[in-house]
PDB file of N, CA, C and O in Angstrom:
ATOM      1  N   UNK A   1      -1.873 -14.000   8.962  1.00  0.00           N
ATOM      2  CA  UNK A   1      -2.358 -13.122   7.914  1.00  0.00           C
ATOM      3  C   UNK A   1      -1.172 -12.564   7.139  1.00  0.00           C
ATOM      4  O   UNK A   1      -0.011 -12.714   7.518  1.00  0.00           O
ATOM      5  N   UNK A   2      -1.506 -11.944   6.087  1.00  0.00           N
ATOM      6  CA  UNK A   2      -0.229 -11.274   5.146  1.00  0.00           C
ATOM      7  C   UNK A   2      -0.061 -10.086   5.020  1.00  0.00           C
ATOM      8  O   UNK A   2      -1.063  -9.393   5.198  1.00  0.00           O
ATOM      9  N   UNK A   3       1.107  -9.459   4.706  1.00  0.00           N
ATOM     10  CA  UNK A   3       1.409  -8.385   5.320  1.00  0.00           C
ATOM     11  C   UNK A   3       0.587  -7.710   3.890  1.00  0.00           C
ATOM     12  O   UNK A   3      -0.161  -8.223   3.058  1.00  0.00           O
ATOM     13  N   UNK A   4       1.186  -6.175   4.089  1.00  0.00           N
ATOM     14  CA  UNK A   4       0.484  -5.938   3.201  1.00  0.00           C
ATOM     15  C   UNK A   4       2.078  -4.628   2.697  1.00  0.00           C
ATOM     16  O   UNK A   4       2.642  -3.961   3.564  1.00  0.00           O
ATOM     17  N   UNK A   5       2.486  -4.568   1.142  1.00  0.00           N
ATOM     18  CA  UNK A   5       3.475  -3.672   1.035  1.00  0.00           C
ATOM     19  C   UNK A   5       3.178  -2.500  -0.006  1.00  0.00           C
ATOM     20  O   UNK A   5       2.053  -2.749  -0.440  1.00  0.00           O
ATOM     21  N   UNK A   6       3.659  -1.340  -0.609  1.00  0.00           N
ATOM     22  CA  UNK A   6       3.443  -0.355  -1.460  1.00  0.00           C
ATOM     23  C   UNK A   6       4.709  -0.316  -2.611  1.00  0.00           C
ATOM     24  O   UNK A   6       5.901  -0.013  -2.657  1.00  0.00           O
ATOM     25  N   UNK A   7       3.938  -0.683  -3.253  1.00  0.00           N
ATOM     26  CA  UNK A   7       4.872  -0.474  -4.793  1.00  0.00           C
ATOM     27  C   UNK A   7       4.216   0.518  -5.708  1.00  0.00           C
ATOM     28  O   UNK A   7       3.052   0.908  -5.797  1.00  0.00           O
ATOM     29  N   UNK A   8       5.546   0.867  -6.495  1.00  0.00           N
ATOM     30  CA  UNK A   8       4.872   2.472  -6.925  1.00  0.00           C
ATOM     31  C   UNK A   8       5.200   1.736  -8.651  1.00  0.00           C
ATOM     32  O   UNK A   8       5.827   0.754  -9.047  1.00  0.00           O
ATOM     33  N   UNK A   9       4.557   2.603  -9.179  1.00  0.00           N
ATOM     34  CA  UNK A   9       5.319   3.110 -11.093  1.00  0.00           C
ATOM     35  C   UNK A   9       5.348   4.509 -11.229  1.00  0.00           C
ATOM     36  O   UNK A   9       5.438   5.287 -10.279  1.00  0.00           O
ATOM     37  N   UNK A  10       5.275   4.805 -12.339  1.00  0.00           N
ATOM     38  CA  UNK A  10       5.849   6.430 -12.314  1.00  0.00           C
ATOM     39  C   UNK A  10       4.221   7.015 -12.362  1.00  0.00           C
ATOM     40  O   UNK A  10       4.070   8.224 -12.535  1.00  0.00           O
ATOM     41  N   UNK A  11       3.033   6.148 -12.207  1.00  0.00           N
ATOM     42  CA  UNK A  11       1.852   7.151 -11.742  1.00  0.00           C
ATOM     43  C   UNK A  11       1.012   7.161 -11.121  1.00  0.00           C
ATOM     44  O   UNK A  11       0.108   7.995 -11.064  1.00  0.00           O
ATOM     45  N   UNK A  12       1.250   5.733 -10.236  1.00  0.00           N
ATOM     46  CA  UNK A  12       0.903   5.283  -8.750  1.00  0.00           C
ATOM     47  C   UNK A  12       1.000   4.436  -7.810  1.00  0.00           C
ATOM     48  O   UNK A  12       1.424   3.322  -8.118  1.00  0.00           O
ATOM     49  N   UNK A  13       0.730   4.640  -6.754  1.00  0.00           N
ATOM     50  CA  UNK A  13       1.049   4.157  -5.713  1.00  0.00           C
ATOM     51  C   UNK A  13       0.256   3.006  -5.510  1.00  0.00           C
ATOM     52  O   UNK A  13      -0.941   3.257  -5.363  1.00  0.00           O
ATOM     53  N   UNK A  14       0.664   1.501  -5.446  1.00  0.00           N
ATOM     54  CA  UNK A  14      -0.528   0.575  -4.879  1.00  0.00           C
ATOM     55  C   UNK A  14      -0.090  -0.395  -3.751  1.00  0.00           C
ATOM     56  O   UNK A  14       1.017  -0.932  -3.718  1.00  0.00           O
ATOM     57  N   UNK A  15      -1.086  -0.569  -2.814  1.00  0.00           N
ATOM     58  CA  UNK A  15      -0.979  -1.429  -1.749  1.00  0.00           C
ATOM     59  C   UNK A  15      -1.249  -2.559  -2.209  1.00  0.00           C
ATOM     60  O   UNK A  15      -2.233  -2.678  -2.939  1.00  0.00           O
ATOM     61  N   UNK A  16      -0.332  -3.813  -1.853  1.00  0.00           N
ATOM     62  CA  UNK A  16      -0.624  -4.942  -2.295  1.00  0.00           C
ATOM     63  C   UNK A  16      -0.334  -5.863  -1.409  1.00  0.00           C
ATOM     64  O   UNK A  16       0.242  -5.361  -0.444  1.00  0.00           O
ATOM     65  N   UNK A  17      -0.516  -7.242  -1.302  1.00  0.00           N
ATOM     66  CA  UNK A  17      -0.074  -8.358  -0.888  1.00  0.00           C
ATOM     67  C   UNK A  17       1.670  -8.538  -0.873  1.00  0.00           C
ATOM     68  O   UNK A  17       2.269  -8.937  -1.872  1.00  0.00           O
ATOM     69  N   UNK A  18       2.238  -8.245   0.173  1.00  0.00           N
ATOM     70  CA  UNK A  18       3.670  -8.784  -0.083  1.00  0.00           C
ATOM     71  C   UNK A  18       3.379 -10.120  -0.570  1.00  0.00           C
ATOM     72  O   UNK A  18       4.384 -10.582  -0.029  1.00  0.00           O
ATOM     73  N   UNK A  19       3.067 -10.735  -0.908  1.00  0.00           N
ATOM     74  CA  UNK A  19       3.541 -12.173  -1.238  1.00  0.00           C
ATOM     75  C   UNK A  19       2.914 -12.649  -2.935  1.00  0.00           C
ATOM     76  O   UNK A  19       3.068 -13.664  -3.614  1.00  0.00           O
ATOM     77  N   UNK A  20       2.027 -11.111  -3.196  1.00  0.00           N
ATOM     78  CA  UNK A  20       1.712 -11.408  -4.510  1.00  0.00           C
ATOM     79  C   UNK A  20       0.715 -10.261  -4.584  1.00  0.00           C
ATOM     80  O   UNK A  20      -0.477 -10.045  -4.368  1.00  0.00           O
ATOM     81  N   UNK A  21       2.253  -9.386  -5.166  1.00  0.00           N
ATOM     82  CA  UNK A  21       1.782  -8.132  -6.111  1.00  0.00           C
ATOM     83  C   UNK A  21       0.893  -7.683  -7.003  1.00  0.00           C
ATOM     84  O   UNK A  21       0.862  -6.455  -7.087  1.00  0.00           O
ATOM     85  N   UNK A  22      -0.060  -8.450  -7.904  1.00  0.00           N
ATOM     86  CA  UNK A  22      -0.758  -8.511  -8.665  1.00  0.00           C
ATOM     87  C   UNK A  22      -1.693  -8.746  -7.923  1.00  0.00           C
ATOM     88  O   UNK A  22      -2.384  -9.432  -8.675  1.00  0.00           O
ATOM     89  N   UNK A  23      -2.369  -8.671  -6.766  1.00  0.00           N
ATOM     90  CA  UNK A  23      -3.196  -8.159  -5.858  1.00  0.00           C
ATOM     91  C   UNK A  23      -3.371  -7.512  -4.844  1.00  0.00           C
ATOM     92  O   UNK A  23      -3.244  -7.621  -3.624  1.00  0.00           O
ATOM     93  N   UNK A  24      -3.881  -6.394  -6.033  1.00  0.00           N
ATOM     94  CA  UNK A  24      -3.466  -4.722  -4.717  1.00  0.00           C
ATOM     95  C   UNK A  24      -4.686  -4.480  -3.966  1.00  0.00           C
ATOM     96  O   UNK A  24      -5.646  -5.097  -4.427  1.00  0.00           O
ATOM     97  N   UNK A  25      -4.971  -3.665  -2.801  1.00  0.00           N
ATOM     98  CA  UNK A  25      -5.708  -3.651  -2.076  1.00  0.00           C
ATOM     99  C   UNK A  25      -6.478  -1.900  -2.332  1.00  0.00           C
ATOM    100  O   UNK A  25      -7.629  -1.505  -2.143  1.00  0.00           O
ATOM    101  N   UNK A  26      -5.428  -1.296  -2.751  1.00  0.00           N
ATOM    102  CA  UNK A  26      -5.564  -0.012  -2.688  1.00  0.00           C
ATOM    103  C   UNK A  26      -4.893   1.017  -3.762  1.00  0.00           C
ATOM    104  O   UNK A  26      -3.681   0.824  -3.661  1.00  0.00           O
ATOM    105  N   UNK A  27      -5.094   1.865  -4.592  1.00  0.00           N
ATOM    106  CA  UNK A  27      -4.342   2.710  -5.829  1.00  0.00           C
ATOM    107  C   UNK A  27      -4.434   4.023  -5.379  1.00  0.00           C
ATOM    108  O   UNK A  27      -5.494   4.537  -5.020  1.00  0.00           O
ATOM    109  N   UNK A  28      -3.468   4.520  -5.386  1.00  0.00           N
ATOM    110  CA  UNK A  28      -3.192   6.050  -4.961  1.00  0.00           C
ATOM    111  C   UNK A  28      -2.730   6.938  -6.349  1.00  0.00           C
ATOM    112  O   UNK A  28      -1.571   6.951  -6.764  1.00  0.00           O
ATOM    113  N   UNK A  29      -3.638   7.532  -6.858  1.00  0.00           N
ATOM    114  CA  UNK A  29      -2.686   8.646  -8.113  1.00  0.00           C
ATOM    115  C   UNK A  29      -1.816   9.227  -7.295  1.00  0.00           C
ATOM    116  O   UNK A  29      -2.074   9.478  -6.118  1.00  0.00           O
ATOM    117  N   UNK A  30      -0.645   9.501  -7.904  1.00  0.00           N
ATOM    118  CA  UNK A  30       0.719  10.252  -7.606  1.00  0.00           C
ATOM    119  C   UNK A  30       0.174  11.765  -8.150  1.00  0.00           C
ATOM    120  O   UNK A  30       0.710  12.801  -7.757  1.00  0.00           O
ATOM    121  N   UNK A  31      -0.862  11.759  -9.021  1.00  0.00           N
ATOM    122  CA  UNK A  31      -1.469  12.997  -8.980  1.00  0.00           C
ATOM    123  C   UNK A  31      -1.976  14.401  -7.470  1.00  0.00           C
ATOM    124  O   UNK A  31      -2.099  15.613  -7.299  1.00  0.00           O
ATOM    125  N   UNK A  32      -2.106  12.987  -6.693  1.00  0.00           N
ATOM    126  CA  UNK A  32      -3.082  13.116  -5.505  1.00  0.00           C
ATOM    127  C   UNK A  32      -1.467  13.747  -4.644  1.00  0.00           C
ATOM    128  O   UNK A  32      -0.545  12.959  -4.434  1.00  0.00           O
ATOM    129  N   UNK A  33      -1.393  14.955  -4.317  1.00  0.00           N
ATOM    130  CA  UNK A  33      -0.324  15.238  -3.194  1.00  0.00           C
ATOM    131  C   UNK A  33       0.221  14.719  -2.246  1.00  0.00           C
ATOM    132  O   UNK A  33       1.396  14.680  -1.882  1.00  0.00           O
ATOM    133  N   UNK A  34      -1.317  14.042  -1.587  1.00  0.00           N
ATOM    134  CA  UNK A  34      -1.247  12.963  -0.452  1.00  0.00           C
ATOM    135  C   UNK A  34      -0.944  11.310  -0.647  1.00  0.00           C
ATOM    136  O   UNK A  34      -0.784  10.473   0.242  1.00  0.00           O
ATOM    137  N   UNK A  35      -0.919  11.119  -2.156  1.00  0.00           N
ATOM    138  CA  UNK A  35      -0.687   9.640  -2.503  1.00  0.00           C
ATOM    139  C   UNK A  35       0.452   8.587  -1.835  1.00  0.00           C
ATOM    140  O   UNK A  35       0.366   7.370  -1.671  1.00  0.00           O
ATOM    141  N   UNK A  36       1.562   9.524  -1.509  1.00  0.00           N
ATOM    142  CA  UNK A  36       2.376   8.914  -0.714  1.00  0.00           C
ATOM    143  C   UNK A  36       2.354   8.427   0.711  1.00  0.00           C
ATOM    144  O   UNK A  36       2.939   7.520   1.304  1.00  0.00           O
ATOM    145  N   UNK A  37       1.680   9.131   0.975  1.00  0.00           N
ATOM    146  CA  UNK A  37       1.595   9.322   2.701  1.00  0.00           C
ATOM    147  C   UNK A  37       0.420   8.579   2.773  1.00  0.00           C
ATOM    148  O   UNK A  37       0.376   8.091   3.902  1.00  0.00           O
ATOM    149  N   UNK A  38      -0.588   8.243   2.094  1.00  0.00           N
ATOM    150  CA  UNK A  38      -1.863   7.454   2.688  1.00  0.00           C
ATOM    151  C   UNK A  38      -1.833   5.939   2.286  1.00  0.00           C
ATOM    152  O   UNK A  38      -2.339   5.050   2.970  1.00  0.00           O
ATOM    153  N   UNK A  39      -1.078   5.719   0.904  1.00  0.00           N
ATOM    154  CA  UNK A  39      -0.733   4.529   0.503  1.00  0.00           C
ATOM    155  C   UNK A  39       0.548   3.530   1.961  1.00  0.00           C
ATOM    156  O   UNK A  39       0.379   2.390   2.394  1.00  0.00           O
ATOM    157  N   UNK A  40       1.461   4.324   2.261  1.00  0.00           N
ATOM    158  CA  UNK A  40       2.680   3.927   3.496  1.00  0.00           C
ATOM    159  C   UNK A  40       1.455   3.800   4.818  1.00  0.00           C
ATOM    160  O   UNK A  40       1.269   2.865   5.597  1.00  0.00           O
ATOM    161  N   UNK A  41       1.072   4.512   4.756  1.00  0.00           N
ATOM    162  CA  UNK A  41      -0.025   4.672   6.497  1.00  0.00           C
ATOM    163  C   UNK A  41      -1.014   3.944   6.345  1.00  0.00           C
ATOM    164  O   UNK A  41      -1.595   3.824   7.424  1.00  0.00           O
ATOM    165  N   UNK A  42      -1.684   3.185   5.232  1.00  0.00           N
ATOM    166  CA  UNK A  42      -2.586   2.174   5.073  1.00  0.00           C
ATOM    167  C   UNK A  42      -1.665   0.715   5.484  1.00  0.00           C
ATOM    168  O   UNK A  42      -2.107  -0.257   6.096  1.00  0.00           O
ATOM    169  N   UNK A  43      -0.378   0.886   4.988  1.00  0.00           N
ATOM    170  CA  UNK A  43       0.498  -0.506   5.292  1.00  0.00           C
ATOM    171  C   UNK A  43       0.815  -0.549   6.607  1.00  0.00           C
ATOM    172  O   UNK A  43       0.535  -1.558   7.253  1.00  0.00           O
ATOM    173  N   UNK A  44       1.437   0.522   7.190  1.00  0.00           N
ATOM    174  CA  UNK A  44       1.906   0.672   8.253  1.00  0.00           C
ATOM    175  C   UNK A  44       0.769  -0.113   9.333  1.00  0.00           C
ATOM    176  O   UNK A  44       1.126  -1.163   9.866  1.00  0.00           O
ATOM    177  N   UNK A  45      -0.778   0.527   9.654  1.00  0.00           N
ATOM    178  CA  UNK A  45      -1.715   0.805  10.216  1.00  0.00           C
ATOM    179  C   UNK A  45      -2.246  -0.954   9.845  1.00  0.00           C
ATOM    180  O   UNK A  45      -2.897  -1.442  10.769  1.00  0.00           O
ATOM    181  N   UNK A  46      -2.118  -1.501   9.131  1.00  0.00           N
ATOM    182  CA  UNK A  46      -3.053  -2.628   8.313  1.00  0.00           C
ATOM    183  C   UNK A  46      -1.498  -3.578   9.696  1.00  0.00           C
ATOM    184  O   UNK A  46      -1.525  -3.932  10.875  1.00  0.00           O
ATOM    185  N   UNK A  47      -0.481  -3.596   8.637  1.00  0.00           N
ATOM    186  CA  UNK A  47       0.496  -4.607   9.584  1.00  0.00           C
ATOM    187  C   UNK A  47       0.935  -4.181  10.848  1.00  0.00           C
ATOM    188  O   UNK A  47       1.755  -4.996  11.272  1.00  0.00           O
ATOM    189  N   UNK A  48       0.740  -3.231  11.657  1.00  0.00           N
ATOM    190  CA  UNK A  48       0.904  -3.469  12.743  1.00  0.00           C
ATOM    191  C   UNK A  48      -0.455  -3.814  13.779  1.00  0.00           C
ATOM    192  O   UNK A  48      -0.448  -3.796  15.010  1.00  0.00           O
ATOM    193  N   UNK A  49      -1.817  -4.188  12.700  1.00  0.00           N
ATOM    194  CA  UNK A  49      -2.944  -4.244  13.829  1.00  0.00           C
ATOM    195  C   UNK A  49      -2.897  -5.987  13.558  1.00  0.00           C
ATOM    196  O   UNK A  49      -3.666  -6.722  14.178  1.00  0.00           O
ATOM    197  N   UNK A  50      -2.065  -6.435  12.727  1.00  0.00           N
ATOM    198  CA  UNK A  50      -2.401  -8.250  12.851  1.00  0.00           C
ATOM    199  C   UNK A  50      -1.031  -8.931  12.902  1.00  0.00           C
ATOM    200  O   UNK A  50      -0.720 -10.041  12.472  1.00  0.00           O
ATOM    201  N   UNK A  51      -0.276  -8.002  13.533  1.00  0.00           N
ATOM    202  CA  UNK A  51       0.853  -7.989  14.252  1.00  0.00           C
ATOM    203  C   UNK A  51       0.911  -8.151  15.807  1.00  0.00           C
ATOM    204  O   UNK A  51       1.894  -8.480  16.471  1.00  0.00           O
ATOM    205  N   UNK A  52      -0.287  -7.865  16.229  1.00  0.00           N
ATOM    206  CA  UNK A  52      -0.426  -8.064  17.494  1.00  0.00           C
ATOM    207  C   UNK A  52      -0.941  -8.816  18.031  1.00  0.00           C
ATOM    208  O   UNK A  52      -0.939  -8.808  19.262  1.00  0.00           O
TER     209      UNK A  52
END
């Protein structure tokens, strides 16, 4: 399976396909306080469960 990574712009956060960015899984407004922290913990949580 493919991992999954977080790339930002200056107004959000998106989870995407490491292997092809232009399909994100998930958009976080940078509006959102928490945008940082749930966009990283969706990757984190996603690649270490098909990691195992």
């Amino acid at each position: 399976m493919e991992q999954l990574k977080v790339v930002e712009n200056e107004r959000e956060y998106y989870v995407v396909y490491a292997n092809s960015e232009q399909d994100w899984v998930a958009k976080f407004e940078k509006s959102w306080p928490d945008a940082k922290e749930w966009a990283y913990h969706m990757v984190n949580v996603y690649n270490d469960r098909i990691s195992d």
